[in-house]
N, C-alpha and C positions, 0 to 999 in steps of 0.2 A: 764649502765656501759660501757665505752669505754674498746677496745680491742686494744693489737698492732702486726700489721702484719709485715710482713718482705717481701719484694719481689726482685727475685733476677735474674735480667733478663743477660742471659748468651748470647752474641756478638758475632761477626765472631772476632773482631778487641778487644773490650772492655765488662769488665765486669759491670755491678752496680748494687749494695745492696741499697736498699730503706727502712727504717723505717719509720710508720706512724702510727698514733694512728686514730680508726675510731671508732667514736661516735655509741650510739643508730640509731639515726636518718639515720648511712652511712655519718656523713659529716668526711671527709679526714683533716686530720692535717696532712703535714709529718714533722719529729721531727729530722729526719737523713737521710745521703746518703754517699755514697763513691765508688770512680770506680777504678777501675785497668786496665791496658793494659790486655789482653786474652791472656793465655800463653795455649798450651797445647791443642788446638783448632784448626780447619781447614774449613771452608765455615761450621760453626755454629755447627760443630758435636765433639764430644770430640774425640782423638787420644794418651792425656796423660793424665790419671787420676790424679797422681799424681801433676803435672804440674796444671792443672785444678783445681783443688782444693785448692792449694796454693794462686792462683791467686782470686779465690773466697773469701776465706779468708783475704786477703787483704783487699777486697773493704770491706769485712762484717766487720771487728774490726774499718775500718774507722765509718762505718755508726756506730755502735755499739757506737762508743767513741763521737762522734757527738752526737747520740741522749742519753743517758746514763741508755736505755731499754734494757734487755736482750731476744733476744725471741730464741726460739728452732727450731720451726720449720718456715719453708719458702714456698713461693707460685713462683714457677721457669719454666721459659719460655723455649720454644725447638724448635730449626730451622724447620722449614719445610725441611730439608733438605732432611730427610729418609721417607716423609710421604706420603702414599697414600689416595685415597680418593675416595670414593662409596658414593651413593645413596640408599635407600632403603626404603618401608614401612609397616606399620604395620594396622593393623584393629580389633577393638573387636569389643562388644555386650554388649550393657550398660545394668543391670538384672534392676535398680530402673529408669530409664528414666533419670537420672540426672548425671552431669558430674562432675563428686567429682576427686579430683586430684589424688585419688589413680586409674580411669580410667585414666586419661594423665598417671600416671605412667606405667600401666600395657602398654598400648598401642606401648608408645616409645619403651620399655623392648621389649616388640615384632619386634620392625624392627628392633631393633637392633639384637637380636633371627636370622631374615629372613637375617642379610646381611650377606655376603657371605664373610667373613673377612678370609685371608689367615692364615696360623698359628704362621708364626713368627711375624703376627704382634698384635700391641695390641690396644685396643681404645683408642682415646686422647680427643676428642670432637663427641658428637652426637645433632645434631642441628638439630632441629624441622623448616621446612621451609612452612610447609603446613598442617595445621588441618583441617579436612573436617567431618563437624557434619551430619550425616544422607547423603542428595546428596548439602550442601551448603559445596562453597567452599573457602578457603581463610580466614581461624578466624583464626582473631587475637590471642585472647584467650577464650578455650572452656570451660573454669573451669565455672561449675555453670548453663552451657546450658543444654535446653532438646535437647533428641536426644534419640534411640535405637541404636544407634552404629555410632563409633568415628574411624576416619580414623586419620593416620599420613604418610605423607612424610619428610622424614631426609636425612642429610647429613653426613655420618660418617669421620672422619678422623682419619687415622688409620696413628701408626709409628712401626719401626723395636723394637722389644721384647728389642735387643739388645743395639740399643741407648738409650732406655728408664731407662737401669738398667745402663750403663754408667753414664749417668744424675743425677741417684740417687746417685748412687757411689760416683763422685766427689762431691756433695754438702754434703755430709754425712761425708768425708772427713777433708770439712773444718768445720765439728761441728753442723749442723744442720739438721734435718730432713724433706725429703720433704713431705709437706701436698698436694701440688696440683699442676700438670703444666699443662700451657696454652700453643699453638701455637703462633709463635712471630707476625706473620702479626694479627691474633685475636686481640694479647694485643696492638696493634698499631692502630688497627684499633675503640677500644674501648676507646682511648684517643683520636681520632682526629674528628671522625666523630660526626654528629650532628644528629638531629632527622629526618630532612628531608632529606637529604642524604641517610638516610637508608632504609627511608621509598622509596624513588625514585628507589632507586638503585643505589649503585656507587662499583669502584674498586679502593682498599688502597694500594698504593706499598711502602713499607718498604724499601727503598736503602740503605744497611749499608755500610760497610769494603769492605769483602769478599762474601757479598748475598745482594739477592733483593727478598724478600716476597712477593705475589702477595692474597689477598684475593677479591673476587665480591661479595658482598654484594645485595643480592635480599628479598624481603618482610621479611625487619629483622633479615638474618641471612644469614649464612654464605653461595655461593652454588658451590664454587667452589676457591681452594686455589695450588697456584701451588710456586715455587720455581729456583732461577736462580743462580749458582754461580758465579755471575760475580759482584762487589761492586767497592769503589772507587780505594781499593787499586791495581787494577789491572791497572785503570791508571798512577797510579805511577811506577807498573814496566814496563809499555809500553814509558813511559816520560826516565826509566833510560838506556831501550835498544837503544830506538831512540836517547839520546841526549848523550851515552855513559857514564855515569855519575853515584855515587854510589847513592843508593836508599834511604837514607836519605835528599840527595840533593835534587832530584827526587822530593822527599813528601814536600819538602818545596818551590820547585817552583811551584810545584802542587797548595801551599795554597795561595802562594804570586801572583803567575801570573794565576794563573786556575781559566780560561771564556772563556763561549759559545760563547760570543757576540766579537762584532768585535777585529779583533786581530791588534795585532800594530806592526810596524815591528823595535821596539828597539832591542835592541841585547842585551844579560847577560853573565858575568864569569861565566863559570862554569866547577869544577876542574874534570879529565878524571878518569874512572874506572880504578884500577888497579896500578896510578899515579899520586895521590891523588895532588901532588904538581904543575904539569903542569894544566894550565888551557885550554878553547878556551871559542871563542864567539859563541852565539847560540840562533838566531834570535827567539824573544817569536812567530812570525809567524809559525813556527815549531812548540811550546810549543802547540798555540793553537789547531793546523792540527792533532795532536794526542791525547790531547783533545777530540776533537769535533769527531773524528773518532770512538772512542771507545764506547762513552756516545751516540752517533747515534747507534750505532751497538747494545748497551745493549735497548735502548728505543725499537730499532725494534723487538728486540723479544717479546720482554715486551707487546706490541702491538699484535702480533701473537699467546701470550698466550691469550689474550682475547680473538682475534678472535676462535681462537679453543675449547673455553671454551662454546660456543655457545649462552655466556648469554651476546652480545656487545649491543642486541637493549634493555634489561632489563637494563643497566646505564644511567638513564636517567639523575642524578646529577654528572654524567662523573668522571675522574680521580683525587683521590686525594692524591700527593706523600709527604712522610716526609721520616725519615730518614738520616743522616748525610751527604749522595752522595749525596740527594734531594736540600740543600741547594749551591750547585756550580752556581755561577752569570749564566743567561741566561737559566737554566736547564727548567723553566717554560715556557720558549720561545721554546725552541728546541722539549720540548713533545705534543704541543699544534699543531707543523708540523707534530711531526711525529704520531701523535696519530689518526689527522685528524677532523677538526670539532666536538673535544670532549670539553668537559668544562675541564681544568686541574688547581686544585689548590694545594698549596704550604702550607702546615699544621704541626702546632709546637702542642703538646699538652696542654689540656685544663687548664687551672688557676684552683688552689685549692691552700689554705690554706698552709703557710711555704714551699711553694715553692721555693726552693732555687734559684737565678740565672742564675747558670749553668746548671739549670737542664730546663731551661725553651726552651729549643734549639730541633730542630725536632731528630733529633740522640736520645735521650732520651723517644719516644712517648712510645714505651713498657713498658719499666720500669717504665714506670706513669698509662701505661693502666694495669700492674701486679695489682699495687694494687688499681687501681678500680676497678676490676675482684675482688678482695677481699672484695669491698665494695659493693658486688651485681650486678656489671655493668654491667650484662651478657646478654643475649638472653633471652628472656621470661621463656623456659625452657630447659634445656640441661642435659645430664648426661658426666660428667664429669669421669677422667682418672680415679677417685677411684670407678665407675661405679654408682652413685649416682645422681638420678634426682635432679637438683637444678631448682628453679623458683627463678624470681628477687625480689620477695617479702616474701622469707623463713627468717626465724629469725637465724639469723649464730651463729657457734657455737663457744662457744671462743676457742684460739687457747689451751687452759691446755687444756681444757675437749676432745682434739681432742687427745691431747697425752694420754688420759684415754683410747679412744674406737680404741686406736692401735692396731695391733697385741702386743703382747709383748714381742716377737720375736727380737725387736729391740735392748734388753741389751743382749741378749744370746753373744755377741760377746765380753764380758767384761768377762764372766766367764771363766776359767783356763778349759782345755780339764777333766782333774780330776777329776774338782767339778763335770762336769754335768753329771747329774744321770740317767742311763740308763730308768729309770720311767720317767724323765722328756720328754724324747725323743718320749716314746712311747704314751705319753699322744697326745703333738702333732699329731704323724700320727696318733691317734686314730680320730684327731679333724679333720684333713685335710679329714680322709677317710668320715667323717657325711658330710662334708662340697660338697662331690664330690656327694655322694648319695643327696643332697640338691638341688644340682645344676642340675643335672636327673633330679629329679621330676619337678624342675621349668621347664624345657625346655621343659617336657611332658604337663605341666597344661596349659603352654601358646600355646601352639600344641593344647591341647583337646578346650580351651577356643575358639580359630578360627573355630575351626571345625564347633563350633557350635553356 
């Protein structure tokens, strides 16, 4: 029985709603889409809920009316903007010699237990980068090995408390419930990269709007993700201070005359800030010198996040950029200088099924990779923001029955202050309080379990 997802990948610049019906098997239909300009947003973090949510809603009744499925809940992307990012690991004690996945379970539970997670913030992804059975190191997958005792090294990435319930906010907002979010360079980096790639080692930079995503990918999973507020539209306001011009024009000389590559020295109209009607000339030699200045300056960092990430000699299938900024003439030339004797290629996301056209452009790699992230396209095994070990071979759940095993806390906010019954309330904190004493004893048993 096919299922249909909803993924709703949220922009510095643009929003888009994907609908896709995903088979048994995991093969991707998508049936609909729709984007909106990003109202309400700032370098990928929300600022107006309100705003935000409008603007979600928008692309969602497009995709909605396009494909003519209704779904509820949605699988929604979240800038690296707010997000931190540790290491840490975990070790049991296998009691039967055999490695049954409820060991990977407890195991991961435990680094995650051991990391040192500050308190406003909350887990988004915890990625297994190293399972080590007895003293071998480096499995692939341990499900099903002998061993007496199973080690994990992970990568956590952690976001602010606060952005996270934003996030939910606004997509709740415009009518639908979030079931899961991904990190945007993840979902980017899940639609473009290949199997060798990953298995080598590469690093995926996301260039949008307003941000540039930075994930390095090491034996399959993620080990280090960092975050740049600088995208394309900062060229543009650098193109309307230099050439005095209103920032519409800006964006359109941007698109008509913006190249890395050799610049030419015609000259163009173009009408003055402020004086809309006077014009002057303005050599594209200029257009290009600012250009070329800025997209240098963002590459260099781009480059120095690697270097400080300590993993530049673990890419061994070197750099791979998409994203909307990625596609500017010569950008493949200019990273190839600045990055220095790396491999850098230029990556639109993968072909599947009703693939729209417009959707087929590197600006779109997330929102393709949301819902192959829906369609199991994950890391071998991870626990996910609802804190739930997923493996890429777990039988997923459909999206109703996921609205069943909610809280059901989620209509409380339809009932009148009146109706609701002071029993009703206290049943809750009765449940929250089991749930706290639950959550003790787990943190104690996975404590006794190391011990011994």
């Amino acid at each position: 029985m096919s299922r249909t997802v909803l993924a709703i990948d949220i922009g510095s610049t643009k929003i888009c709603a994907i609908i896709a019906e995903i088979s048994d098997d995991n093969a991707i239909a998508i049936t609909g889409a729709g984007t909106c300009k990003a109202q309400g947003l700032k370098k990928g973090s929300i600022t107006n809920i309100e705003l935000a949510s409008r603007s979600i809603k928008t692309a969602l009744n497009d995709a909605k009316r396009v494909s003519g499925s209704e779904v509820k809940t949605a699988i929604v992307s979240i800038s690296g903007a707010y997000t931190k990012s540790l290491n840490s690991s975990g070790i049991v004690n296998i009691q039967n010699k055999e490695v049954s996945f409820k060991e990977i379970e407890r195991v991961m539970q435990t680094s995650l237990y051991n990391a040192n997670i500050p308190n406003e913030y909350e887990v988004l992804h915890a990625l297994p980068y190293n399972f080590k059975a007895d003293d071998q190191d480096f499995i692939e997958d341990p499900l099903g090995m002998n061993a007496s005792r199973l080690e994990v090294e992970t990568h956590i990435i952690t976001t602010q408390k606060s952005n996270l319930n934003n996030l939910k906010k606004a997509v709740r907002g415009a009518g639908v419930e979030v079931e899961n979010i991904v990190l945007t360079g993840y979902a980017s980096s899940i639609a473009t990269l290949n199997d060798d790639e990953k298995e080598l080692g590469v690093a995926v930079i996301d260039m949008g709007g307003n941000t540039s995503n930075i994930t390095i990918h090491s034996g399959n999973s993620i080990r280090y993700n960092d975050f740049l507020g600088v995208g394309s539209n900062h060229v543009t306001s650098d193109l309307s201070m230099a050439l005095h011009t209103p920032l519409n024009v800006a964006e359109s000389v941007k698109l008509n005359y913006g190249s890395l590559l050799n610049p030419s020295s015609d000259l163009i109209e173009l009408p003055i800030i402020g004086d809309e009607n006077t014009t002057h000339e303005v050599s594209l030699e200029v257009v290009h010198n600012v250009i070329y200045a800025r997209v240098e300056e963002t590459l260099m960092i781009l480059a120095q996040f690697i270097e400080n990430s300590g993993l530049k000699d673990k890419i061994g299938a070197g750099i791979v950029l998409t994203g909307g900024f990625s596609q500017m003439e010569g950008m493949r030339e200019l990273a190839i200088a600045t990055f220095g004797s790396i491999p850098v290629r230029l990556a639109k996301p993968r072909e599947m099924d009703g693939l729209f056209d417009n959707l087929r452009s590197a600006e779109y790699s997330s929102a393709i990779g949301l819902v192959m992230y829906a369609a199991s396209s994950y890391t071998q095994y991870e626990i996910d923001v609802n804190k739930r070990v997923r493996h890429s071979n777990e039988t997923p759940t459909n999206q109703s029955t996921i609205n069943l095993t909610q809280e059901p806390d989620v209509s409380t906010p339809h009932l009148q202050e009146s109706e609701k019954k002071e029993g009703m309330v206290s049943i809750s904190m009765k449940k929250n309080k089991k749930d706290d004493e639950a959550g003790a004893f787990n943190k104690f048993w996975n404590w006794a379990t190391q011990l011994f």
